[in-house]
C-alpha positions in Angstrom: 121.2 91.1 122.8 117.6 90.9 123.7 115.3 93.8 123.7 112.6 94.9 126.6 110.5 92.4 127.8 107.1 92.7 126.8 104.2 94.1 129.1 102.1 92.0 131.1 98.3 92.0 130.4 96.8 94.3 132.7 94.1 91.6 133.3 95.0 88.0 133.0 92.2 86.1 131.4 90.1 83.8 133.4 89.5 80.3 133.1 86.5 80.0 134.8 83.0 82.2 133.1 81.3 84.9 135.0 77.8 84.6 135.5 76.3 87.8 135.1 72.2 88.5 135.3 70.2 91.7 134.0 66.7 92.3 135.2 65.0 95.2 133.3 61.4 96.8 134.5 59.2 99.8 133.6 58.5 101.7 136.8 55.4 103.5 137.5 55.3 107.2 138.5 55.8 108.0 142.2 59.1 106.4 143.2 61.8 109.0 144.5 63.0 109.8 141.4 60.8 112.0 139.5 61.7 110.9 136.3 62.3 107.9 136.3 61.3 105.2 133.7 63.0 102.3 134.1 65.1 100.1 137.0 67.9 98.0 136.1 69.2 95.5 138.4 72.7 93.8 137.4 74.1 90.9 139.4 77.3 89.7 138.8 78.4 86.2 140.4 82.3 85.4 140.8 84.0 82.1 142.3 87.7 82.7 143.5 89.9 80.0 142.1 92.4 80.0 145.6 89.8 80.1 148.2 86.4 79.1 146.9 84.8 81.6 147.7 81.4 82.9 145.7 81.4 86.5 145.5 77.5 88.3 144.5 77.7 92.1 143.7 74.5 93.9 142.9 74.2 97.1 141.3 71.1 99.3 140.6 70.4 102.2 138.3 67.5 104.0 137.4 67.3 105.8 133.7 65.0 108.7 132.5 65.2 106.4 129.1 61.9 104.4 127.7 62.5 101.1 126.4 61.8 102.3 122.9 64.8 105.6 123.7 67.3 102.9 125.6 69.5 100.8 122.9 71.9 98.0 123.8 76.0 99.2 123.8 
């Protein structure tokens, strides 16, 4: 007798790489946010396998942090 099957992955590993780009800048005082310091721009680039397709998201933040305060996680 054989026991449960095993779970699937919840994400099934891909066999093509992601291309992902950060951009990183110092703002200067006066942009709609009072305090911030720096931008951060991350763009992520995805290909579908089935249809082709490129697929570009683009997300921005904004952080109170100063390069020397932000650390890498």
């Amino acid at each position: 007798m054989r026991g449960p099957a095993p779970a699937p992955h919840p994400r099934p590993a891909t066999r093509t790489p992601r291309a992902r780009r950060l951009k990183i800048c110092t703002v200067q005082p006066g942009l709609l946010f009072p305090h911030a310091v720096q931008a951060i721009e991350f763009k992520r680039r995805r290909n579908n396998r089935r249809t082709g397709k490129t697929t570009i998201k683009n997300i921005y933040a904004v952080t109170s942090f100063t390069p020397d305060q932000a650390i890498a996680s």
